[in-house]
C-alpha positions as CSV (number, residue, x, y, z in Angstrom):
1,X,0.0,0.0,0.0
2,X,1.4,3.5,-1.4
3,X,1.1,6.4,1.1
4,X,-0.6,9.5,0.1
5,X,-0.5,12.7,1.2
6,X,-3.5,15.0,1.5
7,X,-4.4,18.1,3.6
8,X,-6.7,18.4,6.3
9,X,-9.5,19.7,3.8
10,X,-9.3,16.7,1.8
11,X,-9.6,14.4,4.7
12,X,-12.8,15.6,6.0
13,X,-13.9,15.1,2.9
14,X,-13.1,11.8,2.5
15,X,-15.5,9.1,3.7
16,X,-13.8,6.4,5.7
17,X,-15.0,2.5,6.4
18,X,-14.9,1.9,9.8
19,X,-18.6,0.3,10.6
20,X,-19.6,2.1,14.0
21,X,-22.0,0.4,15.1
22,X,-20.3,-2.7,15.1
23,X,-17.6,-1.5,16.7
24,X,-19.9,0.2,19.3
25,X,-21.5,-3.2,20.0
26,X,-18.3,-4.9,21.2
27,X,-18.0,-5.7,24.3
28,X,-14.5,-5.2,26.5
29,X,-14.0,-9.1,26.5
30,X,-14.3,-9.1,23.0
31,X,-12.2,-6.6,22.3
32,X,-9.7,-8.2,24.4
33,X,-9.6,-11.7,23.0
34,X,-9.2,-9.5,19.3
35,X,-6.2,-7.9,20.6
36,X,-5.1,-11.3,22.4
37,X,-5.7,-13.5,19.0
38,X,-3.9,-10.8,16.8
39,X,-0.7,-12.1,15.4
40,X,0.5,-8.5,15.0
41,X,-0.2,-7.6,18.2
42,X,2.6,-7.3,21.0
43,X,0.4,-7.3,24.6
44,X,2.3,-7.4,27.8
45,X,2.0,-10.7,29.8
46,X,0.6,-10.3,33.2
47,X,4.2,-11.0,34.3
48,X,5.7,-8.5,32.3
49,X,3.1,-5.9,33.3
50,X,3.8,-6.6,37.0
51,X,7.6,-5.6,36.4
52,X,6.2,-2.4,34.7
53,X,7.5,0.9,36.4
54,X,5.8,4.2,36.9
55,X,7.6,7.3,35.6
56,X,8.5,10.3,37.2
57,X,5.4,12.9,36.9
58,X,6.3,16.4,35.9
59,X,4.7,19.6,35.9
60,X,3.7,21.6,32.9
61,X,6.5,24.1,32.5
62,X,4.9,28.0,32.0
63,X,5.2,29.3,28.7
């Protein structure tokens, strides 16, 4: 698949294929077996999520 460029006006315009409603009907589980049973997909294991760390929170600077 090429890649395209267009501007912002021509991609309002444009009409994409995502079906909504379906989407909006799945449920969390479902969603998460998808993402689970996804060959491209690279979830954390439990285990490796337990070893996750929590960065450093920093305030907004002023501008």
């Amino acid at each position: 698949m090429a890649i395209i460029k267009i501007t912002g006006e021509e991609a309002l315009k444009r009409k994409g294929t995502t079906d909504w409603d379906t989407l909006d009907a799945l449920t969390d589980e479902q969603i998460a077996d998808a993402a689970k049973n996804d060959p491209d997909s690279d979830l954390p294991s439990d285990e490796a999520l337990k070893n996750f760390k929590r960065g450093p929170v920093k305030k907004p600077t002023e501008k």
